[in-house]
LOMI-310870 format. One record per residue (C-alpha): y negated, x, z negated; residue in three letters; chain; residue number from 1. Coordinates in Angstrom, 1 decimal, always signed. Each point is the difference from the previous one (the first is absolute). Last residue first. Example, Ala and Ser with C-alpha at 12.3 -4.5 7.8 and 13.67 -1.06 7.14 Angstrom:
residues 2
(node (+1.1, +13.7, -7.1), 'Ser', 'A', 2)
(node (+3.4, -1.4, -0.7), 'Ala', 'A', 1)
END
This chain:
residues 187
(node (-17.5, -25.7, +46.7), 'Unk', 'A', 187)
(node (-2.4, -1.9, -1.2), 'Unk', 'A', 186)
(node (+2.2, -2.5, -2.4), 'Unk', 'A', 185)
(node (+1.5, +3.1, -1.3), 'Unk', 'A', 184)
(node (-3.6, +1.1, -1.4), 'Unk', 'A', 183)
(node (-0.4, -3.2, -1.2), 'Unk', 'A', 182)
(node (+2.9, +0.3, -2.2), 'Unk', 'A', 181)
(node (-1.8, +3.0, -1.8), 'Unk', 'A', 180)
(node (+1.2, +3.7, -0.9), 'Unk', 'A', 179)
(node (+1.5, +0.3, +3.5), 'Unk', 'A', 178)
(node (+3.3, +2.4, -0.6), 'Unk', 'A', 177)
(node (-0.7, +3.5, +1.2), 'Unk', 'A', 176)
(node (+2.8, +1.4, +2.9), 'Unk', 'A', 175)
(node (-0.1, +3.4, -0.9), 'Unk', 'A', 174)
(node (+3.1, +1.5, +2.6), 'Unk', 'A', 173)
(node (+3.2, +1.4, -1.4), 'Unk', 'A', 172)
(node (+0.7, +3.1, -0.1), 'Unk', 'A', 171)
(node (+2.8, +2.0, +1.9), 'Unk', 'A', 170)
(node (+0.9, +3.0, -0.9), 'Unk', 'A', 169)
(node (+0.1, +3.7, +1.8), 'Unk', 'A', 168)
(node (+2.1, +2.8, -0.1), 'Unk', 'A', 167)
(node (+1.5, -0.6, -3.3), 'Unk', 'A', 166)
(node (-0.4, +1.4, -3.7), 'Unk', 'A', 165)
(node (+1.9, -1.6, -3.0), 'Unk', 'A', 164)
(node (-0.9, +0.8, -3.0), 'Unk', 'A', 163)
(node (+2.8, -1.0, -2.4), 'Unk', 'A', 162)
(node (-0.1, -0.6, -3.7), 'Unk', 'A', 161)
(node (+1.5, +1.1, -3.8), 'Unk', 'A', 160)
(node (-1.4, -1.0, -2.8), 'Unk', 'A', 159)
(node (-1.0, +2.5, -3.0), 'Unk', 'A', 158)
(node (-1.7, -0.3, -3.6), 'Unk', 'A', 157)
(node (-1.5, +1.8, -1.9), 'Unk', 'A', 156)
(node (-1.0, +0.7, -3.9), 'Unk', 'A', 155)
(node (-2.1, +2.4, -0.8), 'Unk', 'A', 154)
(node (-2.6, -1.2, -2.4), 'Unk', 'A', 153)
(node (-3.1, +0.0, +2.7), 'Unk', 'A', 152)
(node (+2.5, -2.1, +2.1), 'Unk', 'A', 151)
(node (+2.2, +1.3, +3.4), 'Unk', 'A', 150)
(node (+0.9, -2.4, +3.2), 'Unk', 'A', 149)
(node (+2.6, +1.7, +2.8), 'Unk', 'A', 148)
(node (+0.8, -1.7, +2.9), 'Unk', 'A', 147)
(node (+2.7, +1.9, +1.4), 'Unk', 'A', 146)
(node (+0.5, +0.3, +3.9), 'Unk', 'A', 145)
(node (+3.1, -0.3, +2.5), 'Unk', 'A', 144)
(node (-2.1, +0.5, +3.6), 'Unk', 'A', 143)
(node (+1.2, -1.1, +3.3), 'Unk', 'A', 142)
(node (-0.8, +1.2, +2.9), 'Unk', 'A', 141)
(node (-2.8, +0.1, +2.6), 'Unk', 'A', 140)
(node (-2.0, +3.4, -0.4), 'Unk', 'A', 139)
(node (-4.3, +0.2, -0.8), 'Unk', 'A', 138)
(node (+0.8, -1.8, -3.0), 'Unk', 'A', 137)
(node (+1.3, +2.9, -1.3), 'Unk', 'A', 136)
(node (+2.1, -0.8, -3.2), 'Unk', 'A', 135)
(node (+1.1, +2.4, -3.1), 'Unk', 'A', 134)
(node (+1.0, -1.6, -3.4), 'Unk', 'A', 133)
(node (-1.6, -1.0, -3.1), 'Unk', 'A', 132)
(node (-2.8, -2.5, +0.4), 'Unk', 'A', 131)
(node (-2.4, -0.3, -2.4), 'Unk', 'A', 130)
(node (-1.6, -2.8, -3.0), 'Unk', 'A', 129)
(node (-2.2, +1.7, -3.0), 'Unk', 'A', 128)
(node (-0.5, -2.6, -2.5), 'Unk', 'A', 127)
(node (-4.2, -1.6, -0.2), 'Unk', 'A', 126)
(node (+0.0, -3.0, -2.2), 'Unk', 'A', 125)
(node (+2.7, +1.6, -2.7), 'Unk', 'A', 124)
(node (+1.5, -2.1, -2.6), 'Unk', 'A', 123)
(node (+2.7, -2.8, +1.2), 'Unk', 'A', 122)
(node (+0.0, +1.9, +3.3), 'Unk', 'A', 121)
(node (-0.8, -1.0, +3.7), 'Unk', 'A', 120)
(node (+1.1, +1.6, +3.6), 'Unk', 'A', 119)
(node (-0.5, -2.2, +2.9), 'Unk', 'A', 118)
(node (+1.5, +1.9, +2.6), 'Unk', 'A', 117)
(node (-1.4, +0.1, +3.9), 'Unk', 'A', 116)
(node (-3.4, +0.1, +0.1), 'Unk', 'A', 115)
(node (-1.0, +3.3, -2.0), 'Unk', 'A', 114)
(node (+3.4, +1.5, +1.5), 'Unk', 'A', 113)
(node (-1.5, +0.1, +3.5), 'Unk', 'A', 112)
(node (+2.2, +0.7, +3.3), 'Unk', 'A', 111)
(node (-2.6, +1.2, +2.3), 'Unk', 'A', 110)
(node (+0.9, -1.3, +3.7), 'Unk', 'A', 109)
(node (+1.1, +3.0, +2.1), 'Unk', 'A', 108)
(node (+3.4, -1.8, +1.1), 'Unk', 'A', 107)
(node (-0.1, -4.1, -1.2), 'Unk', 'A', 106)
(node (+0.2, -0.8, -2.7), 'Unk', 'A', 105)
(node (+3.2, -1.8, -2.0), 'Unk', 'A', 104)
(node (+0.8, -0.3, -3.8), 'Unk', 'A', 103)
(node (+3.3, -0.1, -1.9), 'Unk', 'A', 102)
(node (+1.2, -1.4, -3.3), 'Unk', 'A', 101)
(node (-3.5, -1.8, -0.9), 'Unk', 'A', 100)
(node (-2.1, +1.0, -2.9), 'Unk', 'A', 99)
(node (-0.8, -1.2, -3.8), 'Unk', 'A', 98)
(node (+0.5, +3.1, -2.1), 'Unk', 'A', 97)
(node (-0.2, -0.8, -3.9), 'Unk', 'A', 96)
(node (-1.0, +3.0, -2.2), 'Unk', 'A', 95)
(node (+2.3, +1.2, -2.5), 'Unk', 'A', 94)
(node (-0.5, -1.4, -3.6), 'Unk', 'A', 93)
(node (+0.5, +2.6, -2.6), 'Unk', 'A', 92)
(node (-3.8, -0.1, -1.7), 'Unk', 'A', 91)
(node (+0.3, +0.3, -3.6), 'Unk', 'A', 90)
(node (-2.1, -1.7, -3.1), 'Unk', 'A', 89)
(node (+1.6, +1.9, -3.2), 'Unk', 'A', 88)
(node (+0.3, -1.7, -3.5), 'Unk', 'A', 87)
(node (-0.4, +1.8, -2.9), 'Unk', 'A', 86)
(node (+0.1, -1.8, -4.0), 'Unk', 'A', 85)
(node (-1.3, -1.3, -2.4), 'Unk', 'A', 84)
(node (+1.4, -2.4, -3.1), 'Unk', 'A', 83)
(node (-2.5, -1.6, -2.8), 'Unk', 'A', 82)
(node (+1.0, -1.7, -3.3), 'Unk', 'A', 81)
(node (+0.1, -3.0, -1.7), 'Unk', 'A', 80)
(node (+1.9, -0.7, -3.1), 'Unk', 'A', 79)
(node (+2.5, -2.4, +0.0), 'Unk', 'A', 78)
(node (+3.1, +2.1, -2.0), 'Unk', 'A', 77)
(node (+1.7, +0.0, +3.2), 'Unk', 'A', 76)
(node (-3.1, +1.5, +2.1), 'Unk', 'A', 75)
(node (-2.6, -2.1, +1.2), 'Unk', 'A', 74)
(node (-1.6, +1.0, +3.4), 'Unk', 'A', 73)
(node (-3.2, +1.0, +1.8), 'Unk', 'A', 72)
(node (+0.5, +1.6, +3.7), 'Unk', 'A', 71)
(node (-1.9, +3.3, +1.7), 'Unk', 'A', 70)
(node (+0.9, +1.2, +3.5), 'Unk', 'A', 69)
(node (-1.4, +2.9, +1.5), 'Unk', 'A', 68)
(node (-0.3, +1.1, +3.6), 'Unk', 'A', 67)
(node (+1.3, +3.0, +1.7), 'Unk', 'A', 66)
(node (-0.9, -0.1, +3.8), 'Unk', 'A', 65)
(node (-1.1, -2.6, +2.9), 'Unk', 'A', 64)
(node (-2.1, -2.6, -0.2), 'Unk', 'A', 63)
(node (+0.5, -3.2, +0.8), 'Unk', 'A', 62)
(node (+3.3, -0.5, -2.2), 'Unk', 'A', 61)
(node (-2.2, -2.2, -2.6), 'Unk', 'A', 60)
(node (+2.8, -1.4, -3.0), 'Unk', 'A', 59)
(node (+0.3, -4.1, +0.5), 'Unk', 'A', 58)
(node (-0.1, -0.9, -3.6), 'Unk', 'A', 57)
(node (+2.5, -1.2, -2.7), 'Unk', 'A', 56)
(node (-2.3, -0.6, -3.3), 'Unk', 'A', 55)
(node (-0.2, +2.1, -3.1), 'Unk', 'A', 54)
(node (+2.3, -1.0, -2.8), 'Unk', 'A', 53)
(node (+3.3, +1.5, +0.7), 'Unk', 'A', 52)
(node (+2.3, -0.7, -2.5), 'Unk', 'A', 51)
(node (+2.7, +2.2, -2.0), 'Unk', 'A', 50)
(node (+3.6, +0.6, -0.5), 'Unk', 'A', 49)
(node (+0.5, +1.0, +3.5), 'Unk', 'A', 48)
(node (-2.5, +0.5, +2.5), 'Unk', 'A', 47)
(node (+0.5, +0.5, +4.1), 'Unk', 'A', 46)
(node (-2.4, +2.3, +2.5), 'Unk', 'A', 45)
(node (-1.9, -0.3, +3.1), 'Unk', 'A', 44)
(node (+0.5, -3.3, +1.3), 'Unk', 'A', 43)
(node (-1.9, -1.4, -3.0), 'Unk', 'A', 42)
(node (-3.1, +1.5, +1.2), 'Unk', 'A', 41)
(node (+0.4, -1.6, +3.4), 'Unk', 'A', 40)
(node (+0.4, +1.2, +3.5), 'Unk', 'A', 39)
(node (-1.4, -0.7, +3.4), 'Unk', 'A', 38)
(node (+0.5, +3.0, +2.0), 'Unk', 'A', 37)
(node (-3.3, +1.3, +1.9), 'Unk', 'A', 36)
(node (+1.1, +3.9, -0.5), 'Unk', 'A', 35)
(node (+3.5, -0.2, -1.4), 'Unk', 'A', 34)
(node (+0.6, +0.5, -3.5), 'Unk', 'A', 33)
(node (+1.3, +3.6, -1.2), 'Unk', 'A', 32)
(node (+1.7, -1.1, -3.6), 'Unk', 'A', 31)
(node (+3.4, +0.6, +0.9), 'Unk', 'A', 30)
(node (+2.5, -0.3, -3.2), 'Unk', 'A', 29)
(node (-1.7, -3.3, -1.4), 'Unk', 'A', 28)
(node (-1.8, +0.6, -3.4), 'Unk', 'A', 27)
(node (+2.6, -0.5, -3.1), 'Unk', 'A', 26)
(node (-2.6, -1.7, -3.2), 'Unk', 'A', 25)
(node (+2.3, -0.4, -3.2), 'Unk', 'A', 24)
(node (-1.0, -1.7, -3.0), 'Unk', 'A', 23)
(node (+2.1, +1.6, -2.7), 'Unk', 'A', 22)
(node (+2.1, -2.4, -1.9), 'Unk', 'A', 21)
(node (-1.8, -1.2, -3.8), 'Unk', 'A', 20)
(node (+1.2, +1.0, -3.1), 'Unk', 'A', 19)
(node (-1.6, -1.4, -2.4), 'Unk', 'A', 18)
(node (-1.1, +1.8, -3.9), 'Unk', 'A', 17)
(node (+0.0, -2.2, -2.5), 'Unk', 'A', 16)
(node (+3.7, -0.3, -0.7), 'Unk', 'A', 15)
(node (+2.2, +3.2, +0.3), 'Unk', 'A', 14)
(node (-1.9, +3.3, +0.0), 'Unk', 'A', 13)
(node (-3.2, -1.7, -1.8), 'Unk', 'A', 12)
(node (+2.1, -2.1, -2.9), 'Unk', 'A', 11)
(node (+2.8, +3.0, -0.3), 'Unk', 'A', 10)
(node (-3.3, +2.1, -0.5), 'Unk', 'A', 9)
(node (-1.1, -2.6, -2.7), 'Unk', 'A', 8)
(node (+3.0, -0.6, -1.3), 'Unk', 'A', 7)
(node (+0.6, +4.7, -0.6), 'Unk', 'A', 6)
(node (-3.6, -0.4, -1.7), 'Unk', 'A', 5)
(node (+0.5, -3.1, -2.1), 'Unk', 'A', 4)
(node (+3.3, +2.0, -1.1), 'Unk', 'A', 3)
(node (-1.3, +3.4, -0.6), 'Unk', 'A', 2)
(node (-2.9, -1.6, -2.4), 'Unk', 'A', 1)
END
């Protein structure tokens, strides 16, 4: 009786029993995802000794926040299993500032900033854009300004300008193009 018992352990320790290699899921290091970033499910993380079974989607980065990410796959011994984790949607763009280097008016004229910049963001509609300096437009000089545009997440950016006021400037007279050719033809 000792011996069929002491074969039949040998049998499960030794023969019947596989050994199969750990499947191994490693998640990428930095798992905040830019707001409006086009990344896949497969992107996210690698697999060794196993295989992923559900398919390689675009993830949705519309919204921002913590967001989780669910994935079927086979392990090494071919049974299927499921695999979450926590992704996080961030906003770390800057805004962009679209302006000229320098900018001329004439002395008195209002110098403003709603007209000048054009301020946009990959996420906010409405970013706070200002001016960071002192000016009088009431005194001729020359003015080195900042531009300065700011997003509901904090992140800014700067550009420096020029305001240049003088005593007086020349503009150049409306001369309206004829919308017709019979309208040069009466001239």
């Amino acid at each position: 009786m000792k011996k069929i018992i002491i074969i039949f352990l040998i049998l499960i320790l030794c023969g019947c029993n596989k050994n199969y290699p750990n499947t191994i899921i490693k998640l990428n290091e930095n798992l905040n995802i830019e707001y409006a970033n086009k990344i896949y499910l497969y992107d996210l993380f690698t697999i060794t000794n196993g295989t992923i079974i559900t398919e390689n989607y675009l993830i949705d980065t519309s919204y921002l926040g913590k967001k989780q990410i669910t994935f079927d796959y086979k392990n090494s011994n071919n049974k299927k299993k499921k695999y979450s984790f926590e992704i996080n949607i961030v906003d770390t763009t800057p805004p962009l500032i679209l302006s000229e280097s320098t900018y001329t008016i004439e002395k008195g004229e209002t110098f403003d900033i709603k007209n000048k910049p054009l301020c946009g963001d990959n996420y906010d509609k409405n970013i706070t854009c200002i001016i960071k300096g002192n000016y009088n437009t009431n005194k001729v000089g020359n003015y080195n300004l900042k531009f300065i545009a700011k997003d509901s997440n904090n992140n800014y950016s700067e550009k420096d300008f020029t305001l240049v006021v003088k005593d007086h400037i020349d503009k150049p007279i409306y001369n309206p193009k004829p919308k017709y050719i019979k309208d040069l033809i009466n001239k």
